[in-house]
LUMVEX-257289 format. One line per 5 residues: number of its first residue (from 0); for each residue x, y, z of C-alpha. Coordinates in pm, whole numbers, plus 32768, in hexadecimal, padded with zeros to 4 digits. Last residue first. Layout:
! residues N
NUM> X:Y:Z  ...
! end
This chain:
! residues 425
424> 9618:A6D8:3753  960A:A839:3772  949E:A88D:37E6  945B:A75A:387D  959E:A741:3958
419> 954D:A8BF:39C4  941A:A864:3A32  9453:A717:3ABC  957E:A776:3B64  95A7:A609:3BC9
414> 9709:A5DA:3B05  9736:A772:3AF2  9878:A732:3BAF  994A:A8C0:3BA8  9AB0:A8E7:3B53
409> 9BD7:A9BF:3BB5  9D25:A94C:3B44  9E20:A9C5:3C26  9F05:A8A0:3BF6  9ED4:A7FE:3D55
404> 9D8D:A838:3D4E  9D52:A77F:3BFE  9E10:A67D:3C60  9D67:A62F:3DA0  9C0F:A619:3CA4
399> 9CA7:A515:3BD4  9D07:A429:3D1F  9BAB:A45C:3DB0  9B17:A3D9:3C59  9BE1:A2BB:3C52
394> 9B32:A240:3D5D  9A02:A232:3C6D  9A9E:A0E1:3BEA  9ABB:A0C6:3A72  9ABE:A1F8:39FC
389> 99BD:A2EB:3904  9A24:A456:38EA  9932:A557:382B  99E0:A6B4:3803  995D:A814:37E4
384> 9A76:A8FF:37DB  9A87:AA7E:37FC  9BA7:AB5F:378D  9C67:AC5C:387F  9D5D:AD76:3830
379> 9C4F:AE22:3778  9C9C:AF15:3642  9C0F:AE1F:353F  9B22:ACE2:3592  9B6C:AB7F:3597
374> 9A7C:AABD:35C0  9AB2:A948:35EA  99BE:A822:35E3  99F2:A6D2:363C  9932:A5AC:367C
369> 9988:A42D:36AD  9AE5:A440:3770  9B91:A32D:37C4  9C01:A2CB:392C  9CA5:A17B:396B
364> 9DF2:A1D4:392A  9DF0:A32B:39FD  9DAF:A48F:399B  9E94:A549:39D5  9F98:A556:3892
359> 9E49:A5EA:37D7  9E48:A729:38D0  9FC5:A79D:384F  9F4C:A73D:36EA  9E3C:A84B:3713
354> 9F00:A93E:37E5  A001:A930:36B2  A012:AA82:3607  9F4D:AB67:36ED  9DF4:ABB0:3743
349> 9DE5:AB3D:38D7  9CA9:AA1E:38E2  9B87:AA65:3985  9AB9:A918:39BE  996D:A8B2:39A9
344> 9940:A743:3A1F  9876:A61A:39B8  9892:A4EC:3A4F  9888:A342:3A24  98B9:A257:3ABF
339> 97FE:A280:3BFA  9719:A142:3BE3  9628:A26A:3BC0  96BF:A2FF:3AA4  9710:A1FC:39F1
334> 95A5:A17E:3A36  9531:A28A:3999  962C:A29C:3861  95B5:A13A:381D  943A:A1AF:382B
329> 9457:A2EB:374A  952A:A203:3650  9403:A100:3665  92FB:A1B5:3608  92F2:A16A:34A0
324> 92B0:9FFF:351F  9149:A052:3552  90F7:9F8D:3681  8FA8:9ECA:36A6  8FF4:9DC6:378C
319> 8ED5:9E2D:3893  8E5A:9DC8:39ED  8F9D:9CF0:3A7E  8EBA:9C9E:3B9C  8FBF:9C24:3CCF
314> 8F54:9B0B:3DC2  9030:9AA0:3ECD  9025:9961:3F92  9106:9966:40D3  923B:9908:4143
309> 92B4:9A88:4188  9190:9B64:4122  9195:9C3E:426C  9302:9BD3:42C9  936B:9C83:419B
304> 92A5:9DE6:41F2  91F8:9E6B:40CE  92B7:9F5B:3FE5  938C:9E72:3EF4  925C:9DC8:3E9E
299> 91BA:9EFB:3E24  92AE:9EDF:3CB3  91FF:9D91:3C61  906E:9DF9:3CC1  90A4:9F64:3BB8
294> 9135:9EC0:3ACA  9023:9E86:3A04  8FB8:A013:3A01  90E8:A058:3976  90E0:9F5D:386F
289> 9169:9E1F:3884  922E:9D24:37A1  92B1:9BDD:382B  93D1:9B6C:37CF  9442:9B1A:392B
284> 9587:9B80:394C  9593:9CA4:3840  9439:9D23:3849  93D2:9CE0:39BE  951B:9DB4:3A03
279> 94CA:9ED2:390B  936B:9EC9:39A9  93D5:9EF2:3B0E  94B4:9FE9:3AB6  93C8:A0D4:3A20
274> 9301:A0B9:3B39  940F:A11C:3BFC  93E6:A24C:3B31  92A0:A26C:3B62  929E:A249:3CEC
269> 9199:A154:3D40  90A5:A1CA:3E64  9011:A0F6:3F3B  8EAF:A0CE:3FCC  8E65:9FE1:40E6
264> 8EBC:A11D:41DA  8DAE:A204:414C  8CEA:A0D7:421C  8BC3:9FFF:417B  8A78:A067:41D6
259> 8A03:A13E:40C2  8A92:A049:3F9F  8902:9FB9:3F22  88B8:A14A:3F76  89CE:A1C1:3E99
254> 896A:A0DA:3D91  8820:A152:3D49  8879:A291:3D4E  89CB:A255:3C61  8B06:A2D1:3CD1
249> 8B68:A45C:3C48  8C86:A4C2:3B9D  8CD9:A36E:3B13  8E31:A2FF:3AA8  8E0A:A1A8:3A7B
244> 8E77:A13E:3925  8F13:A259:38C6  9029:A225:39C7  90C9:A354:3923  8FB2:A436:397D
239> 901E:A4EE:3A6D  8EDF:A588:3B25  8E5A:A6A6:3B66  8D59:A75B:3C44  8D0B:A60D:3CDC
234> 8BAA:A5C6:3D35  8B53:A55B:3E7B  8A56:A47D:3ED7  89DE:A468:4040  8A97:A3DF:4193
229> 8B93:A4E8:4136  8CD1:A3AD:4195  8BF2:A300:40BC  8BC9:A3D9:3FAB  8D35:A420:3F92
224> 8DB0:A2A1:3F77  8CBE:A254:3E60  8D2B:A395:3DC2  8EAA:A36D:3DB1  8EE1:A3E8:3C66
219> 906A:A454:3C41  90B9:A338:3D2D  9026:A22E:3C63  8F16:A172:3D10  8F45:A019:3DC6
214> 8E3D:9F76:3EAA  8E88:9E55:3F93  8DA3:9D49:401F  8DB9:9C47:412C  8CF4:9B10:40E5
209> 8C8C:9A98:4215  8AFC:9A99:41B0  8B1A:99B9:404B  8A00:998B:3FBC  893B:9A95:404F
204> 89E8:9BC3:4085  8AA6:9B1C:3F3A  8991:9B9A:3E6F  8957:9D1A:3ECC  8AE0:9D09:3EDC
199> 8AC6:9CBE:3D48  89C4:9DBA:3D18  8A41:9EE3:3DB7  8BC7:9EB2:3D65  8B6D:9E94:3C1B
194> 8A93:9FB7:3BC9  8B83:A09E:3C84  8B8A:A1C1:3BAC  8D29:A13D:3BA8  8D5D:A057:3C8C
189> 8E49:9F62:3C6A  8E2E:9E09:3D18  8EBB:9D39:3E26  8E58:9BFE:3EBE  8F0F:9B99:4017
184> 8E9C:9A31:4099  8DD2:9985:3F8D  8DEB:980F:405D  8E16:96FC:3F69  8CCE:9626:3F08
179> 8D23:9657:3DBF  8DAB:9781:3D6C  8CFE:978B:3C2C  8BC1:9774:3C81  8BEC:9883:3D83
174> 8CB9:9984:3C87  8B9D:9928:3BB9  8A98:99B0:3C89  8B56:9ADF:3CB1  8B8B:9B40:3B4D
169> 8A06:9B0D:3B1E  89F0:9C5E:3C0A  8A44:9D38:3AD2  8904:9CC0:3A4A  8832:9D1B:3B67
164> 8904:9E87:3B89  8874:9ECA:3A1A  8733:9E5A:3A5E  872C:9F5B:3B98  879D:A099:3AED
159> 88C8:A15C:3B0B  89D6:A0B5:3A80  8A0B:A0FC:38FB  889B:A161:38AB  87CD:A0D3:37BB
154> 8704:A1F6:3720  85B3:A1BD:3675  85C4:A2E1:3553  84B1:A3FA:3517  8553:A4A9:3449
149> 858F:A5E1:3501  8579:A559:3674  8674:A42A:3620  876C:A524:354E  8760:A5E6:36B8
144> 87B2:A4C4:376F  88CC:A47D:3682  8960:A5D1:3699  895C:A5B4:380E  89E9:A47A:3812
139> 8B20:A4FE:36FB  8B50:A602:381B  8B67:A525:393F  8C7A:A435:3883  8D92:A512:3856
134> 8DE2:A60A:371F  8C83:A65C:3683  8BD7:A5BF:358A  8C39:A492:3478  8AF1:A3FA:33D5
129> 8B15:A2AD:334A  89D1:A227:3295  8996:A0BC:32B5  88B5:9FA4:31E0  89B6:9FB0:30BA
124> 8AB9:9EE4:3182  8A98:9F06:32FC  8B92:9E34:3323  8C82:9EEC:3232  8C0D:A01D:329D
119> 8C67:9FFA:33FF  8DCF:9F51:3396  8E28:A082:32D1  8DDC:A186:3418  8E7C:A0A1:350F
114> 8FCB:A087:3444  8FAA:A203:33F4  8FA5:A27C:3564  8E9E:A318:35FF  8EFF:A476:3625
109> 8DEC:A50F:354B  8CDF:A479:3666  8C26:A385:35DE  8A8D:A394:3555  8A1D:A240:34F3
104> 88D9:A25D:3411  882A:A105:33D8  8742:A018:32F0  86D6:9EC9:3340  872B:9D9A:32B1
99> 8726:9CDD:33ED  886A:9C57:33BB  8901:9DBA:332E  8885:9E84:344F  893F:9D8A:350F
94> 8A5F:9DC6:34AC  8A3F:9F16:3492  89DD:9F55:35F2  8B07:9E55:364F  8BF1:9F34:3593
89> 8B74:A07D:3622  8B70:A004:377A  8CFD:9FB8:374C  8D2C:A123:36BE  8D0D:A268:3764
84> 8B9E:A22F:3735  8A3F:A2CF:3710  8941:A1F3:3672  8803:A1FF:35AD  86DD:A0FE:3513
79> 8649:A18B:33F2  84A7:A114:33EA  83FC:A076:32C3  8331:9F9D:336D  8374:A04F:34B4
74> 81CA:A0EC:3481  8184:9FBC:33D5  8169:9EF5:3530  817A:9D84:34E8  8221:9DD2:33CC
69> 834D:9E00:346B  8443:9F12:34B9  83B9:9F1E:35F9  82C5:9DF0:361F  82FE:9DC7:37D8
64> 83F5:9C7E:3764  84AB:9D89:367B  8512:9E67:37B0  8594:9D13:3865  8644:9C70:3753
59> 86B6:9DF4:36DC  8741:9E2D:3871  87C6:9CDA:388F  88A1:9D08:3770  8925:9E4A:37BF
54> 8969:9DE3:3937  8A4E:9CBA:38BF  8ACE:9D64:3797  8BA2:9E42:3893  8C72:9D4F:390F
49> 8D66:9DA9:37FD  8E2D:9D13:36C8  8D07:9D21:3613  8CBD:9BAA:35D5  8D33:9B84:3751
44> 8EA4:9B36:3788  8EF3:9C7D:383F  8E0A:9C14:3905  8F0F:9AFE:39A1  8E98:9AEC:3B1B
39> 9042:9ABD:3B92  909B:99E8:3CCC  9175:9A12:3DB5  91F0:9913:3EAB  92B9:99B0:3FAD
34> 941E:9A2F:4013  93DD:9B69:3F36  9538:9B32:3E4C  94F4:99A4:3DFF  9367:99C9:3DE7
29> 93A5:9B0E:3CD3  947F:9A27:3C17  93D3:98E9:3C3C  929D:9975:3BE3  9168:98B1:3C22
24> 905C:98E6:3B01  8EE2:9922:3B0D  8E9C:990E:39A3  8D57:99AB:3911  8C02:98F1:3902
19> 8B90:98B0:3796  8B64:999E:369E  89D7:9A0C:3604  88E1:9908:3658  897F:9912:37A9
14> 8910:9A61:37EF  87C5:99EE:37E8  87FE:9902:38FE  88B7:99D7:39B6  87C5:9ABF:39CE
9> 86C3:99D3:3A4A  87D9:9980:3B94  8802:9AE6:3BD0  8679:9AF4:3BED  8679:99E4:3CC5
4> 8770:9A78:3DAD  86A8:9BD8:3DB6  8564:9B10:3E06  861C:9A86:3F17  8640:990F:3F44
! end
């Protein structure tokens, strides 16, 4: 046994004091539509609602073992523990801030959404301070790193660091115990600053050598997948930061060399809006709430190659749960949009008596309209509309847009204008 291995093994031990294992569950679903068996790592099921407690924990076990924060060393007696997180790291940070009674600083970006925000303070109770910085996740870091040099603060970082990739690696050992015996064919996992993905294929390299592995990022933050087409980290110059979960500018050092040797090829890229999809489906036929980030393994399957999976054992890490339901309308009208039913158009409309009622009588019975706006201005022969259409079956679509030509209606699709969409919408 490695010394890595047995140190996974240790973690989980202490871990264990805190939640038991997390479910490894086949979907029948999922297995049905994939042609194989698939099976889901429930972290979403964790105390936190992420994976993320895992490397939190390990890292104050660990940094308390060495007497920081301890009396064994009075200099971290008193000492203020600090985080920077977009959310799920935050939570487990405070969690466990608040079972070893220690005090701590989290510093979020102001972005974060409520539902994380509330539920870090609540674990963290009155041993947390909740700091919100920056609008994505690499300026809130900064912030906190400077915080740390000011007061003097023991940061626990949200990836980077090598007790926090050891605890993330206990999700792999289970995975193992819980199989069974059964062979771990495909195993895939988000990656996000990559903490996961480094420690839990640091693990199976050894317990379980045939394992083929398969990273997912979001596609507006596809760092993992960057760097190693570079050969060297690269850092993003932005990122879209709807999969707050894991959209990192920049992978992790540590991480990044643990990762170095897998292909830009193992890396996919989840489209957000079919993201969106993916989690309105696991929602209403499964009943199973996901957050971007947690979504990430169900929505890949649909890229890899059927007869690469087909028969065989697949592992997908549903990494976080922690959705604020206020979001919902943004992620409906996402994967409206991508299913393709639903569009925006601009249209100019003739200003006379009737053009409006005339355009009304063509739309067909399954279209409805959700937005619209009408200006009508004086001394122009012209008016502009901005109109939302939802249908039942995007082939509709073609048919609403042959009527429009063929009664001179001119009319622009700002559907994945994202600029334009943004700005009026």
């Amino acid at each position: 046994m490695t010394a890595f291995k047995g140190s996974v093994q240790k973690a989980r031990q202490n871990i264990s004091t805190v939640f038991s294992e997390t479910p490894l569950q086949h979907n029948r679903f999922l297995s049905d539509k994939y042609d194989c068996n698939v099976y889901l790592k429930r972290e979403d099921l964790t105390p936190v609602r992420s994976y993320k407690i895992r490397g939190a924990f390990n890292f104050f076990s660990k940094a308390l073992e060495k007497g920081h924060g301890t009396a064994k060393d009075q200099q971290f007696a008193e000492q203020q523990f600090v985080c920077a997180s977009a959310g799920n790291h935050a939570q487990g940070f405070a969690y466990t801030c608040n079972h070893f009674k220690k005090r701590g600083t989290v510093f979020m970006p102001t972005t974060t959404p409520q539902q994380k925000i509330h539920k870090t303070r609540a674990f963290g109770g009155k041993y947390i301070d909740v700091k919100l910085v920056g609008d994505i996740f690499d300026e809130a870091y900064e912030a906190a790193h400077r915080f740390t040099d000011e007061e003097g603060a023991f940061m626990v970082p949200p990836f980077d660091h090598p007790d926090i990739i050891e605890g993330q690696a206990t999700i792999g050992l289970e995975i193992m115990d819980q199989l069974d015996g059964e062979p771990l064919d495909t195993l895939i996992m988000p990656t996000g600053g990559g903490g996961l993905a480094a420690g839990v294929t640091r693990y199976l390299k050894e317990a379980s050598p045939a394992t083929d592995f398969w990273f997912v990022e979001p596609e507006g933050a596809p760092s993992l997948k960057e760097s190693l087409a570079a050969g060297e980290r690269i850092k993003l110059d932005s990122v879209d930061n709807f999969v707050d979960g894991a959209a990192v500018a920049l992978i992790g050092e540590h991480n990044f060399e643990a990762l170095k040797d897998f292909s830009a090829d193992r890396v996919l890229l989840a489209p957000e809006d079919r993201l969106c999809a993916t989690m309105i489906t696991m929602l209403n036929i499964e009943g199973v709430v996901l957050e971007p980030a947690g979504a990430l393994t169900i929505d890949i399957l649909q890229s890899l190659d059927p007869e690469s999976i087909r028969g065989k054992n697949v592992v997908c890490v549903t990494s976080g749960g922690n959705f604020d339901f206020e979001r919902l309308p943004e992620v409906k009208e996402r994967a409206l949009r991508h299913a393709g039913l639903k569009k925006y158009f601009i249209l100019r409309m003739p200003q006379r008596p009737g053009a409006l009622k005339d355009f009304l009588f063509l739309l067909g019975d399954e279209d409805d309209i959700s937005r619209f706006e009408y200006l009508k201005k004086s001394a122009r022969n012209f008016g502009s509309i901005l109109i939302g259409i939802e249908t039942k079956n995007p082939k509709n679509f073609d048919t609403l847009m042959e009527k429009f030509h063929e009664n001179g209606i001119k009319f622009q699709d700002i559907t994945n204008n994202e600029i334009l969409a943004n700005f009026l919408i």
